[in-house]
LODOZA-300874 format. One line per 4 residues: number of its first residue (from 1); their letters; for each residue x, y, z of N, C-alpha, C, O. Coordinates in steps of 0.1 Angstrom, whole numbers, plus 5000, padded with zeros to 4 digits. Each point is the difference from the previous one (the first is absolute). Layout:
residues N
NUM) a) X:Y:Z:X:Y:Z:X:Y:Z:X:Y:Z  ...;
END
This chain:
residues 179
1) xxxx) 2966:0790:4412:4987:4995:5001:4999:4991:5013:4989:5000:5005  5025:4991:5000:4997:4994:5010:5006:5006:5014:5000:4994:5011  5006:5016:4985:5005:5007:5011:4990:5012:5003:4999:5011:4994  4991:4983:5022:4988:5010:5004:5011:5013:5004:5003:5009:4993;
5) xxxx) 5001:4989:5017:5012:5009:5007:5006:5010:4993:5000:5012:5004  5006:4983:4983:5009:5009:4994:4993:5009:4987:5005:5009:4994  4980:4983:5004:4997:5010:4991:4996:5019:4998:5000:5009:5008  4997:4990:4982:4999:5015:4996:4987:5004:5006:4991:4992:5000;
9) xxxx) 5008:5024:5005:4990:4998:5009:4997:5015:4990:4990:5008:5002  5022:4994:4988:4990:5013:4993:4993:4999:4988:4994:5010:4995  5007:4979:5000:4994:5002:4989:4993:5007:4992:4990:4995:5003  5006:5014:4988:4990:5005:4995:4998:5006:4989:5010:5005:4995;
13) xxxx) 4975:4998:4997:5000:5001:4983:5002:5016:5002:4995:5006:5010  5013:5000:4980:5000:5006:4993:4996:5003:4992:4993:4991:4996  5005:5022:4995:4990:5004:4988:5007:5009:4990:4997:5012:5000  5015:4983:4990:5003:5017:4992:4990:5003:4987:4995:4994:4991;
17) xxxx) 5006:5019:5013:4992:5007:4983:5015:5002:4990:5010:5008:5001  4986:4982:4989:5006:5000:4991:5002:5012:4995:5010:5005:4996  4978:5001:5004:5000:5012:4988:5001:5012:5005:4999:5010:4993  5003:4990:5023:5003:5011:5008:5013:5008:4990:5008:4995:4992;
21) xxxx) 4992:5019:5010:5014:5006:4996:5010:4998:5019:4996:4997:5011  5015:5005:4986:5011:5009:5010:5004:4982:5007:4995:4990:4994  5010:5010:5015:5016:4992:5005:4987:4990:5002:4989:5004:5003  5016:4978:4993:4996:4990:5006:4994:5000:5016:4988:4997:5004;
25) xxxx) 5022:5006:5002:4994:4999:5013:4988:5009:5010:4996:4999:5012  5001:5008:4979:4991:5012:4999:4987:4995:4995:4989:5006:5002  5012:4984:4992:4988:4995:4992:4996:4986:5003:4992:4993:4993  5016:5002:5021:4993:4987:5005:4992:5004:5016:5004:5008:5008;
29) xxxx) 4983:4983:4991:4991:5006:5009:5002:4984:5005:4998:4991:4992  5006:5006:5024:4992:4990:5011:4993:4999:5002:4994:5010:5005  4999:4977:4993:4984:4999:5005:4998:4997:5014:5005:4990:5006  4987:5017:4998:4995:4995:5015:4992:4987:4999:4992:4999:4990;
33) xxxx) 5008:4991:5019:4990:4992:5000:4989:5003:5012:5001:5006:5011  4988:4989:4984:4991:4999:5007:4986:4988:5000:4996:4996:4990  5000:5000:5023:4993:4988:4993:5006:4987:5005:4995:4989:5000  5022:5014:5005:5003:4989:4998:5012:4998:5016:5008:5009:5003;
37) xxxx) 4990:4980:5002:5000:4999:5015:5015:4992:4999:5006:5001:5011  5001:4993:4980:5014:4994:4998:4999:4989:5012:4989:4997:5005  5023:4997:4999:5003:4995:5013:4997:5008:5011:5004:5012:5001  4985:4979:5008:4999:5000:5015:4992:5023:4999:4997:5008:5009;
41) xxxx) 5003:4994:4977:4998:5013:5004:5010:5009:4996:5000:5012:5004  5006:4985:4990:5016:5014:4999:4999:4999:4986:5011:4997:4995  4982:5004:4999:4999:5001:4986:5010:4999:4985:4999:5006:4990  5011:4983:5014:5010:4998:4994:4998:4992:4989:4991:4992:5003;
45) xxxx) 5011:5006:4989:5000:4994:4985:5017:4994:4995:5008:5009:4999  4996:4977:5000:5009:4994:4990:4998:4997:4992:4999:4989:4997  5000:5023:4995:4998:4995:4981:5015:4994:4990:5012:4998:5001  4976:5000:4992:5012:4988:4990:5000:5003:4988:5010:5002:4994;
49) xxxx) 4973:5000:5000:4994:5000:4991:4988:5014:4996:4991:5004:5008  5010:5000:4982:4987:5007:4998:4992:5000:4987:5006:4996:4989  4979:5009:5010:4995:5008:4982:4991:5006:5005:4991:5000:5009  5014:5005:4979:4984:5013:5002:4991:5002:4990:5004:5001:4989;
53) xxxx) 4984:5000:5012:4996:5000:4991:4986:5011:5000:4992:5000:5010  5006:5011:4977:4992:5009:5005:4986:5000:4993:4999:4996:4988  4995:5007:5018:4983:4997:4998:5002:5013:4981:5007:5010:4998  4985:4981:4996:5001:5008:4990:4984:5014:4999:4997:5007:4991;
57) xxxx) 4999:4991:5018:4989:5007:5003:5002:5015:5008:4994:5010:4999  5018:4986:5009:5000:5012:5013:5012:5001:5002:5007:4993:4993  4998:5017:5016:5016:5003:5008:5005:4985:5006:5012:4998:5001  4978:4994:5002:5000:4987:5010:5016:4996:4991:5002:5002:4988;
61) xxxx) 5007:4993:5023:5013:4988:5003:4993:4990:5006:4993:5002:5010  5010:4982:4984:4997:4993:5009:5010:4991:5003:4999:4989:4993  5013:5010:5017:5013:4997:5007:4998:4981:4999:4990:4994:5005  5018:5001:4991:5009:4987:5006:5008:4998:5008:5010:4997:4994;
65) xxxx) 4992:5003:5021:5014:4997:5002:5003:4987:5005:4991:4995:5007  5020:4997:4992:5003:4991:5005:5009:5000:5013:5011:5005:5000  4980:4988:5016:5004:5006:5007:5003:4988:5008:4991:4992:5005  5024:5006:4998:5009:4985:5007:4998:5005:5016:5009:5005:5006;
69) xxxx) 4976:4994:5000:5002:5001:5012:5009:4991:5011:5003:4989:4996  5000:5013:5014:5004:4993:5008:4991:4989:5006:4989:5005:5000  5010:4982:5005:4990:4995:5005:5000:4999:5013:5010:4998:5006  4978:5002:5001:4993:5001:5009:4991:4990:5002:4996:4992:4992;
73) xxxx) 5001:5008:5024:4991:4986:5005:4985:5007:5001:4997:5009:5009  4995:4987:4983:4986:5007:4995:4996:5003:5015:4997:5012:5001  5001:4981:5011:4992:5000:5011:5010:5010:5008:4994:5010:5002  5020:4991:5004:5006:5007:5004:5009:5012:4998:5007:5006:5008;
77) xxxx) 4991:4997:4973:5009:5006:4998:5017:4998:5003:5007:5006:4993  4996:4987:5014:5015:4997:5001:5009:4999:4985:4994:4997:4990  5018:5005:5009:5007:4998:4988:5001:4981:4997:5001:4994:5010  5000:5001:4983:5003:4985:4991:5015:5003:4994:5006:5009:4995;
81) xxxx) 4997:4976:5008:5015:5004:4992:4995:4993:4984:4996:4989:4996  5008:5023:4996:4996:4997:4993:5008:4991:4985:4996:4997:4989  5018:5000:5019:5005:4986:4996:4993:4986:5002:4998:4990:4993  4998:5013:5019:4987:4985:4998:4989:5001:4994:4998:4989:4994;
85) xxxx) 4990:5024:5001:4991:5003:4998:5000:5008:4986:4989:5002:4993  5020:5002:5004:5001:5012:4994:4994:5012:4997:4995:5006:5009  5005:4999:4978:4998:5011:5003:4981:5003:4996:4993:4995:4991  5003:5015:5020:4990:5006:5001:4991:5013:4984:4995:5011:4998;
89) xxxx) 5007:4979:4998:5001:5010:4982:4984:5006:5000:4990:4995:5004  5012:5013:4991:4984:5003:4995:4998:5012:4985:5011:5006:4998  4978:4998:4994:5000:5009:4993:4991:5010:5005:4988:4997:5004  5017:5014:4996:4991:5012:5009:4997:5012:4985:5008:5007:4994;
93) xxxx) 4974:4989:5003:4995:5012:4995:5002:5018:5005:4997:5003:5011  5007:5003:4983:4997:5018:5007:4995:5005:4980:5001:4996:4988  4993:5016:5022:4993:5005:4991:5008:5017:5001:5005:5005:5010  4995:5002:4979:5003:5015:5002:4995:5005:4988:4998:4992:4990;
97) xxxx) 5000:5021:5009:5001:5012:4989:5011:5005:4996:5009:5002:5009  4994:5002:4977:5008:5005:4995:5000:5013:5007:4990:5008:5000  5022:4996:5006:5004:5015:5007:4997:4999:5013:5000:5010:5007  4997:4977:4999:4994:4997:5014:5012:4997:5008:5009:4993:4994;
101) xxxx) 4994:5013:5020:5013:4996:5006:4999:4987:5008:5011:4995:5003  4981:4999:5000:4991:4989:5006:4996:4984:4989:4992:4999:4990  5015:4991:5016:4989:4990:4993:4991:4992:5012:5004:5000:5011  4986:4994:4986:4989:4995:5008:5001:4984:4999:4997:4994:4990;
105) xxxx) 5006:5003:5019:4996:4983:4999:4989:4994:5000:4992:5001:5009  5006:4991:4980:4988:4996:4994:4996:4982:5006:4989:4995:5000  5023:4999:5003:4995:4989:5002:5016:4986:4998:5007:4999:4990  4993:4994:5019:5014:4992:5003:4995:4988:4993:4990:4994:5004;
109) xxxx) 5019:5001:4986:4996:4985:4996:5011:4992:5006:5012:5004:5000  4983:4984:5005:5010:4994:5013:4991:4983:4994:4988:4998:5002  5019:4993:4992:4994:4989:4998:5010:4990:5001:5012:5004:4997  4987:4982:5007:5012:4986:4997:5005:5006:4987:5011:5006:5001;
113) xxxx) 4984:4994:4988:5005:5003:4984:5012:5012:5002:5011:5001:4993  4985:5007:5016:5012:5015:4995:5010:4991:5017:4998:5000:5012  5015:4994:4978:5005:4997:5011:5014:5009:5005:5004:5005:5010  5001:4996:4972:5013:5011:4996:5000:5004:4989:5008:4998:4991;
117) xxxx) 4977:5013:5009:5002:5006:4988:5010:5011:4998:5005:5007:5009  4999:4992:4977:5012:5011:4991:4991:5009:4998:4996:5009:5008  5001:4989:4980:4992:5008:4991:4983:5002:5000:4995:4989:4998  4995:5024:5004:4992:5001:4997:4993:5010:4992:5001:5012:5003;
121) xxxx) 4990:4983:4987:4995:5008:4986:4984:4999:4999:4993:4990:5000  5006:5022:5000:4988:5004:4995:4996:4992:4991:5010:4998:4992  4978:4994:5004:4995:4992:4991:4987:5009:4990:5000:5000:4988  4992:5006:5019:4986:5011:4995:4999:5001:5018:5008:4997:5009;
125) xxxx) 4980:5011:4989:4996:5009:5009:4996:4991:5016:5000:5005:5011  4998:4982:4986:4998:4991:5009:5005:4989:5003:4996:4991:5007  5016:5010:4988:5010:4985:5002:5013:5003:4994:5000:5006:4990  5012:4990:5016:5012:5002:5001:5009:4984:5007:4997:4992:5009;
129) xxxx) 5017:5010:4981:5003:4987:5003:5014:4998:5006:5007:5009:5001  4995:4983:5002:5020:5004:5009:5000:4986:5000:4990:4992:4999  5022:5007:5002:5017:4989:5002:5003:4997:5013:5003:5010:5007  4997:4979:4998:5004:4992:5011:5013:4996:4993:4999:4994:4989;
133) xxxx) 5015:5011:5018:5009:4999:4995:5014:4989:5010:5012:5000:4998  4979:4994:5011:5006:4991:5003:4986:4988:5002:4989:5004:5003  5014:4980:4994:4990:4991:4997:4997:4997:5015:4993:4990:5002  5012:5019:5011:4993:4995:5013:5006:5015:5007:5007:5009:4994;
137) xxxx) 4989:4990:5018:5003:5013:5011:5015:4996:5005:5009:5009:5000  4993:4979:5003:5012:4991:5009:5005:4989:4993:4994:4992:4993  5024:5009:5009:5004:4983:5001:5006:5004:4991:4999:5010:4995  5010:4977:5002:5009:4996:4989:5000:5001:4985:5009:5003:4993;
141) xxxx) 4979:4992:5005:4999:5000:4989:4993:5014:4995:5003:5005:4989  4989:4999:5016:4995:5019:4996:5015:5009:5004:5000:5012:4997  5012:4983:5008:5009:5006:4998:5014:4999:4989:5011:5005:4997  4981:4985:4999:5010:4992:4985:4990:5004:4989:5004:5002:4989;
145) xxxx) 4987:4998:5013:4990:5007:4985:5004:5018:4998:5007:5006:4991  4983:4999:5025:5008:5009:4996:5015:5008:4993:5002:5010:4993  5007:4980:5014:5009:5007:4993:5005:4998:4987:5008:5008:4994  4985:4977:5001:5002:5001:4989:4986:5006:4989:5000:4996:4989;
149) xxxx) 4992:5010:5014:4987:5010:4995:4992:4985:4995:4998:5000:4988  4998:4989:5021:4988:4993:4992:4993:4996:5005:5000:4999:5012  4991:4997:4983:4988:4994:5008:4988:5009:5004:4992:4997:5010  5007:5015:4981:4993:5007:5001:4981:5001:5000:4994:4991:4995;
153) xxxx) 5002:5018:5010:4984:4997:4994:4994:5013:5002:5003:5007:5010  4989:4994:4981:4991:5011:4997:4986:5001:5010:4993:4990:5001  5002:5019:5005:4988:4997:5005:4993:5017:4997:5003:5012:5001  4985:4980:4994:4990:5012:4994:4990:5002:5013:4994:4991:5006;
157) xxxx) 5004:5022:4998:4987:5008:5009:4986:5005:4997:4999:5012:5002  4992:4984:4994:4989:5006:4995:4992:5007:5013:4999:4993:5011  4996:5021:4988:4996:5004:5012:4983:4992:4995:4995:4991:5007  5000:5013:4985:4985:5000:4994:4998:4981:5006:4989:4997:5006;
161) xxxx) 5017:4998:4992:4997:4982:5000:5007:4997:5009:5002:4988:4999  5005:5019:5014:5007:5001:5015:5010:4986:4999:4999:4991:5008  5011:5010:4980:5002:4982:5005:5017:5005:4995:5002:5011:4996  5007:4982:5004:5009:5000:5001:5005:4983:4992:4996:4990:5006;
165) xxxx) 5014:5009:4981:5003:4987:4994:5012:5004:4992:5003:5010:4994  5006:4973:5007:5010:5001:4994:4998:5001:4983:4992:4993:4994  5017:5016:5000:4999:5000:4986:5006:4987:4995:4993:4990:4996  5022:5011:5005:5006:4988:4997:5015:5003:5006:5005:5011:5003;
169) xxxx) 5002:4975:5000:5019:5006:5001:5004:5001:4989:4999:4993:4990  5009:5018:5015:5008:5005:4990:5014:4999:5003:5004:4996:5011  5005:5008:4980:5016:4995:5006:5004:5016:5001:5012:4998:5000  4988:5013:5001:5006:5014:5003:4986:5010:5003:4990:5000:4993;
173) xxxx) 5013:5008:5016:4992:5009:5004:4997:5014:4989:4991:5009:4997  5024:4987:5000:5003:5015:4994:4992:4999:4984:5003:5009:4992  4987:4981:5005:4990:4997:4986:4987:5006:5005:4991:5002:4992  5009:5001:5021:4983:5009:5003:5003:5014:4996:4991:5009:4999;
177) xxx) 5019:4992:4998:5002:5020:5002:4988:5006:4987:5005:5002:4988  4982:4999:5013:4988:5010:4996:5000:5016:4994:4998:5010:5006  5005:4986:4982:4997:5015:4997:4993:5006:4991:5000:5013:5001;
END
């Protein structure tokens, strides 16, 4: 996450049909993206995290991913080291159909709150919630929590009421797992 340089520049979602017949690998489809411009343009994604969650109305997927960008200086584009700054995190909406080779980017949530999100979950059709799994971006002490898993906090998304708030800390990430 803090190494811009050395990261993964392939990232990307996959799709298997479970209920397909004949060999595993025959039955997973890559999704193209589209919609979505990554760094500087090269349409790269560092995921961490994902959910999905499907419209109970239609074919509609509607994608979570959790995406540890690299950071950048907003006015020049230039790289940030992101040992001083850290990391450039955001949650990236896409949308697809079931049997669609393509998902569509819907929309980047980028706020102070989403600083190192883990985990993010579908809540209903308009709000979804994720894990900041270190208590800061930098420094000593977000590298002693982390490693010991605490200091956690929950932050809920509502699209409908556009706001973004801490639920509460929690002491392990791994108590959001939604099902």
């Amino acid at each position: 996450m803090l190494n811009a340089t050395g990261r993964g520049l392939t990232d990307r979602i996959a799709v298997l049909d479970t209920r397909g017949q004949g060999r595993l690998a025959s039955r997973i489809k890559w999704l193209t993206v589209e919609n979505f411009s990554g760094i500087n343009g090269d349409k790269t994604m560092n995921l961490h995290g994902f959910d999905i969650r499907a419209d109970v109305h239609s074919d509609t997927l509607h994608i979570l991913l959790v995406n540890h960008r690299p950071p950048q200086d907003p006015e020049t584009g230039e790289p940030l080291d992101a040992t001083i700054v850290g990391a450039n995190s955001t949650i990236e909406h896409f949308q697809t159909e079931v049997g669609s080779d393509a998902m569509r980017h819907v929309k980047t949530y980028a706020d102070p709150l989403i600083q190192t999100p883990n985990r993010a979950a579908w809540m209903n059709n308009h709000s979804f919630v994720f894990t900041n799994d270190h208590s800061g971006k930098v420094g000593l002490v977000s590298s002693i929590l982390h490693a010991e898993n605490l200091l956690l906090s929950n932050i809920y998304v509502s699209f409908q009421l556009k706001t973004l708030k801490i639920l509460t800390d929690i002491l392990s990430a791994e108590s959001l797992i939604l099902s």
